[in-house]
C-alpha positions in Angstrom: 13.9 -14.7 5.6 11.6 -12.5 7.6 10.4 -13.4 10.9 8.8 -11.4 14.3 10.9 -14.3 16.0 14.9 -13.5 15.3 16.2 -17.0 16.1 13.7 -18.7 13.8 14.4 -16.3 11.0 18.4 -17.1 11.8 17.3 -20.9 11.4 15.5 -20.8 8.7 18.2 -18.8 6.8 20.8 -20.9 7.7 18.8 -24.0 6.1 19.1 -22.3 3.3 22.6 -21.6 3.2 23.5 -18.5 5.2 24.6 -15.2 3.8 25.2 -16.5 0.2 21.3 -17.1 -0.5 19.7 -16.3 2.7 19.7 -13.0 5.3 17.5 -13.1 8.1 15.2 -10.3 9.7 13.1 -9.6 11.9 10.3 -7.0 10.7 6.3 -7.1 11.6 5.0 -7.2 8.1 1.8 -5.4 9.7 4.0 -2.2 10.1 4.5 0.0 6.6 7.6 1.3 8.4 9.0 -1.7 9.8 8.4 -3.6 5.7 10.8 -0.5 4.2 13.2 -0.6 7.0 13.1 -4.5 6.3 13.7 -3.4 2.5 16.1 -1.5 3.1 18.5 -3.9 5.1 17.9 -6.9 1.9 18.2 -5.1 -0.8 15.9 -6.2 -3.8 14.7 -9.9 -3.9 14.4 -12.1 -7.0 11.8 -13.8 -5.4 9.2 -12.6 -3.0 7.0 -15.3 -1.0 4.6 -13.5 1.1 3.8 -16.0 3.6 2.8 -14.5 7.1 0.5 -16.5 8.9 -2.0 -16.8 11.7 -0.1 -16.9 15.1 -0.7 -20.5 17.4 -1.6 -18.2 20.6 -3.7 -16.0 20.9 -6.1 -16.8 17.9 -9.4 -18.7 18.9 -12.0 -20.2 15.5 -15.3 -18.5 16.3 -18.2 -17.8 14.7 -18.5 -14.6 13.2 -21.2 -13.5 15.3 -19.2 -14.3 18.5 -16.1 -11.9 16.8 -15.8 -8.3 17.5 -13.7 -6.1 14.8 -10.7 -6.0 17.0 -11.1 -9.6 15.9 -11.7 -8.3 12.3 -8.4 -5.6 12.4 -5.8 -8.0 13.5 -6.5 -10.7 11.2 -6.8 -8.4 8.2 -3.9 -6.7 9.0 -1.9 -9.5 8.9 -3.1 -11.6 6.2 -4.2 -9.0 3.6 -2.3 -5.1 4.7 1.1 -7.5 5.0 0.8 -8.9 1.8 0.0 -5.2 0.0 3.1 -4.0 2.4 5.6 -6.3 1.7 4.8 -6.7 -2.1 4.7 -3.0 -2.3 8.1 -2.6 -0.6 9.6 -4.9 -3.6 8.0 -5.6 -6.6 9.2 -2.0 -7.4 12.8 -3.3 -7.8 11.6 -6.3 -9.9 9.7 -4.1 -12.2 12.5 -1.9 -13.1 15.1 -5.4 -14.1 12.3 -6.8 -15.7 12.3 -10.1 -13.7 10.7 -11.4 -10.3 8.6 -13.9 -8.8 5.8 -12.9 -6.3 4.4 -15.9 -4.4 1.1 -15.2 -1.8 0.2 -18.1 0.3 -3.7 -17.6 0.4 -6.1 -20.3 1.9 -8.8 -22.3 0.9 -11.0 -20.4 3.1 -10.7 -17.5 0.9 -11.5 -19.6 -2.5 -14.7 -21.3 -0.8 -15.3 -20.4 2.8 -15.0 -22.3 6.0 -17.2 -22.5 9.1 -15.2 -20.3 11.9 -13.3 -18.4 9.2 -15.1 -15.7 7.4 -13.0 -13.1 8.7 -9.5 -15.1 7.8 -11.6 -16.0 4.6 -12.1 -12.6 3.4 -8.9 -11.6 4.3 -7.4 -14.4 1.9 -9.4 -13.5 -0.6 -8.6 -10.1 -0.6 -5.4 -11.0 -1.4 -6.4 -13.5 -4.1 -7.8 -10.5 -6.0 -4.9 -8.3 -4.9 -2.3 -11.0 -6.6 -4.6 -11.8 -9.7 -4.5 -7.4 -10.3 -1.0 -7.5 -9.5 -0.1 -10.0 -12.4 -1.7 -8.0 -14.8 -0.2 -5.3 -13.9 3.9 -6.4 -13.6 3.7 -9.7 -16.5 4.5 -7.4 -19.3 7.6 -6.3 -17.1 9.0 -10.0 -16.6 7.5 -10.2 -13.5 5.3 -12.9 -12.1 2.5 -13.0 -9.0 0.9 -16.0 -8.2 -1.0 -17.4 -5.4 -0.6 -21.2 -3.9 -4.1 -21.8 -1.6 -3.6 -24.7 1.2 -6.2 -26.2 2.9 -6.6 -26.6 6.9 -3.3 -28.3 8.4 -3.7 -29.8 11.5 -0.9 -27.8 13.4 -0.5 -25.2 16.1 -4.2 -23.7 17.0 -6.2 -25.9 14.7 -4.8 -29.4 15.9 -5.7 -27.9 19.3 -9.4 -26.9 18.2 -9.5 -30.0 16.1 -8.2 -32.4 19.4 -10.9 -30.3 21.8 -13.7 -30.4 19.5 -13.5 -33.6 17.1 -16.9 -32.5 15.4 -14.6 -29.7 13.5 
């Protein structure tokens, strides 16, 4: 269970059972160096979710007119170069037993758009075509990749857009 928060990680892990089914670290997926030191520490994985999300500070919805490409960087760094990373880092391992499960949690934004989200969008569907390449590359191998799209959730940053601007 990978986090950028240690405690949460720790949490999370614990949920699941501690040491016996669960380790937690704390890597930036962003970082190709931080992903294989992550690697490194776990081992290989039978299953892989890739699930790194938008954080709730520091991320405003804006048009994409009123974005600059810092805008553009971060968010693609994070929901498409973290995916490549971390999938790259493991499915290497799953390859060679001939078993594994990728999961990428991609985002209805990136299957048909969403006012305030091109930028997010493209980023998800980047890695909709990443995965859909990826399972034609490792299913002869036993290995799986598949992506679960979600639609808006009204948590952190959007319930706080949503409860400042109803017309959203």
């Amino acid at each position: 269970v990978n986090d950028i928060v240690e405690d949460r990680a720790e949490k999370v892990a614990a949920d699941l059972g501690g040491d016996t089914h669960a380790k937690a670290v704390k890597a930036d997926v962003t970082s190709p160096l931080k992903v294989r030191r992550m690697c490194e520490h776990t081992g290989p994985v039978d299953i892989l979710v890739n699930n790194a999300g938008i954080p709730t500070q520091g991320f405003d919805l804006k048009l994409f007119v009123d974005t600059d490409p810092d805008d553009w960087e971060a968010l693609m760094r994070l929901n498409l170069g973290a995916v490549l990373h971390v999938t790259h880092a493991y499915a290497g391992a799953m390859v060679e037993r001939r078993w594994g499960r990728i999961v990428t949690i991609v985002s209805d934004a990136g299957r048909r758009g969403e006012r305030y989200q091109a930028i997010y969008g493209s980023a998800k569907a980047g890695a909709m075509g990443f995965v859909r390449g990826l399972a034609a590359e490792v299913g002869a191998h036993g290995v799986t990749a598949n992506c679960i799209s979600l639609g808006t959730m009204r948590t952190g940053f959007s319930e706080a857009a949503v409860n400042a601007d109803p017309d959203l």
